[in-house]
C-alpha positions as CSV (number, residue, x, y, z in Angstrom):
1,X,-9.7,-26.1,-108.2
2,X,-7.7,-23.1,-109.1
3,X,-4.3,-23.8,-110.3
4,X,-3.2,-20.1,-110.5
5,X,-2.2,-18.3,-107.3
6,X,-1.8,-14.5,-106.3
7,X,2.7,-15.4,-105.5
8,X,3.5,-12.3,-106.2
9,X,2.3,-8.9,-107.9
10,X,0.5,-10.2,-111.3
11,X,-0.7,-13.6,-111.8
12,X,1.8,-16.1,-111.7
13,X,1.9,-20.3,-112.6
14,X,1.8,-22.1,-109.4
15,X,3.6,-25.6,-109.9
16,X,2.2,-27.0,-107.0
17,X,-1.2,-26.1,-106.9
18,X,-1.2,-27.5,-110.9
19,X,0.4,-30.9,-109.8
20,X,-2.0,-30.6,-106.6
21,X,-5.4,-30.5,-108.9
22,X,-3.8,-32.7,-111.5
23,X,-3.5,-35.5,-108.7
24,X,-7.4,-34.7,-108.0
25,X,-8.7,-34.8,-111.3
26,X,-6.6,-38.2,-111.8
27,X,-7.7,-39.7,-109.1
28,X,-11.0,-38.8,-109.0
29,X,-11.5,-39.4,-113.0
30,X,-9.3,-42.7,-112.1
31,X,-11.6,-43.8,-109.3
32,X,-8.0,-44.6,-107.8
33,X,-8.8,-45.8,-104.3
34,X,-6.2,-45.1,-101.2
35,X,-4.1,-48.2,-101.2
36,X,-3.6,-47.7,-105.2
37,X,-3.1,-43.9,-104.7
38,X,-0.5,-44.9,-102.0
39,X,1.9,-47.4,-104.7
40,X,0.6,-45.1,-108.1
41,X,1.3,-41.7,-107.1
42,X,5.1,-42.3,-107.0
43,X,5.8,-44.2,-109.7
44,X,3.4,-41.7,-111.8
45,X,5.5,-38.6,-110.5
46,X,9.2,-40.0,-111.7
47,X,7.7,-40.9,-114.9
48,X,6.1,-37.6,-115.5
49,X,9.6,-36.4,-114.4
50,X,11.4,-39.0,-116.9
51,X,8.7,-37.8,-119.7
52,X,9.0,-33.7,-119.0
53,X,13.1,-34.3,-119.6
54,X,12.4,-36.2,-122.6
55,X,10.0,-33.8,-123.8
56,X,12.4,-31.0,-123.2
57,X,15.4,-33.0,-125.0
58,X,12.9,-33.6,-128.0
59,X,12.2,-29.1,-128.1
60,X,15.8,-28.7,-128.5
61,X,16.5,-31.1,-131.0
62,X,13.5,-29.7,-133.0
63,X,14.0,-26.2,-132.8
64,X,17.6,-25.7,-133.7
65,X,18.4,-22.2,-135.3
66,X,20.2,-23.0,-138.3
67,X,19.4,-21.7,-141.6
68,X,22.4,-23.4,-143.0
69,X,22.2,-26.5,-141.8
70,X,24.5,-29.5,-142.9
71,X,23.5,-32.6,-144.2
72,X,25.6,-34.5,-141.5
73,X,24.3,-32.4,-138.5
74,X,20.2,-32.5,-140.0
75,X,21.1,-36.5,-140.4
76,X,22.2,-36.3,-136.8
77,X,19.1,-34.3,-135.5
78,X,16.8,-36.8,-137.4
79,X,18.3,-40.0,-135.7
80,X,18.6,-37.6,-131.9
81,X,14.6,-36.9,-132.6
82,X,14.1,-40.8,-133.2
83,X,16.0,-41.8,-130.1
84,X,14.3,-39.5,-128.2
85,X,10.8,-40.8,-129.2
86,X,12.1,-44.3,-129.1
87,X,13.2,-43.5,-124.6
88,X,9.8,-41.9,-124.0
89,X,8.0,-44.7,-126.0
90,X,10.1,-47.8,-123.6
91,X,9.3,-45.2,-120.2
92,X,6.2,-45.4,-121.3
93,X,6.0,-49.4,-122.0
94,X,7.9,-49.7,-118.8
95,X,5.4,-47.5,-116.6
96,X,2.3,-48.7,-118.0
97,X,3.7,-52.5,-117.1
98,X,5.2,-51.5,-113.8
99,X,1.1,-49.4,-113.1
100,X,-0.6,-52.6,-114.4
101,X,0.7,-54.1,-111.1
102,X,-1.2,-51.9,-109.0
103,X,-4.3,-50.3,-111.4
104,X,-6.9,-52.4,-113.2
105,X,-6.7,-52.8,-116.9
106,X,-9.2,-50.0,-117.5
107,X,-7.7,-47.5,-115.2
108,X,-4.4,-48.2,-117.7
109,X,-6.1,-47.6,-120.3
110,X,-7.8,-44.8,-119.7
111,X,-4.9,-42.8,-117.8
112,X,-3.3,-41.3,-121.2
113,X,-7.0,-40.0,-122.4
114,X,-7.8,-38.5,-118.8
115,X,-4.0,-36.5,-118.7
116,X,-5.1,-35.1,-121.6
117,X,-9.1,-34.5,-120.5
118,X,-6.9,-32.7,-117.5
119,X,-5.2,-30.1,-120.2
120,X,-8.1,-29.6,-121.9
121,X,-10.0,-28.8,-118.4
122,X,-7.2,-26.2,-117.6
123,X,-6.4,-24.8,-120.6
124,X,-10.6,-23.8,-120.8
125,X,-11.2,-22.4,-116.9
126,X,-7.5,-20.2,-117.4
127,X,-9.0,-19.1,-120.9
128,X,-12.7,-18.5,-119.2
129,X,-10.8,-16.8,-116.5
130,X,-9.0,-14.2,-118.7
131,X,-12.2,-13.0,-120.5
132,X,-13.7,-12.3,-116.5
133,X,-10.8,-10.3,-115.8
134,X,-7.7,-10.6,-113.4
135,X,-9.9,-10.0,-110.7
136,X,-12.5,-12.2,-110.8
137,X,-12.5,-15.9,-109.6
C-alpha cells in the first residue's frame, strides 16, 4: 500500500493514507481480529497522539540554539529531557496495561517491534521508489 499520494503538483506526504497502511500492517502483523480492532484502535490512536507531543516536546528541548549556554538553563534542559522521557515511559506503562485488557500477551509484546518493522517497511519502498523515478509506481 502506497502511502504517498499525487495532492498536489510534486509528490506530497499523505497523513492519512500513512495512518491508513500503518493500521493494515498492525493489524495484519498483529493478527488483531474485529472485536480487538474495534476496543484497540482508539486507545492506540490517543497514545500515538500523547507519544508524537511528547516526542515533539523532547526535539525542542534537545535542540536548543545556544552556544553560550548557562549552567542553570543546561541544568534545566537536562532535568526537562528527563521529565519528558519519564511522561512517555508512564503513557507507555499506562497503554500497554490499559491494551493488555483487550490484546493477548504476545500481541503486547510484539506491538513495539512491529511499529518499528512498519518504519523500516516504509522507509525501504519510499527509498525503492525514488531510485524508479517520480513516475513510476
Amino acid at each position: 500500500m502506497s502511502v504517498f499520494a499525487q495532492r498536489e503538483p510534486g509528490r506530497r506526504f499523505d497523513m492519512e493514507k500513512f495512518e491508513a497502511a500503518k493500521i493494515a500492517f498492525l493489524s495484519q502483523r498483529l493478527d488483531i481480529t474485529p472485536e480487538q480492532a474495534t476496543e484497540f484502535w482508539p486507545i492506540y490512536n490517543l497514545f500515538d497522539k500523547k507519544r508524537k507531543e511528547i516526542h515533539t516536546d523532547l526535539r525542542k528541548v534537545m535542540h536548543q540554539k545556544d552556544e553560550n549556554i548557562s549552567s542553570e538553563k543546561a541544568t534545566e534542559l537536562i532535568n526537562k529531557k528527563f521529565e519528558l522521557q519519564q511522561k512517555l515511559l508512564d503513557s507507555e506503562k499506562d497503554f500497554t496495561q490499559e491494551i493488555s485488557e483487550i490484546l493477548n500477551p504476545v500481541q503486547v509484546f510484539k506491538l513495539g517491534e512491529i511499529e518499528r518493522e512498519f518504519l523500516r517497511h516504509l522507509y525501504r519502498s519510499t527509498r525503492e521508489r525514488g531510485k524508479r523515478g517520480p513516475d513510476m509506481p
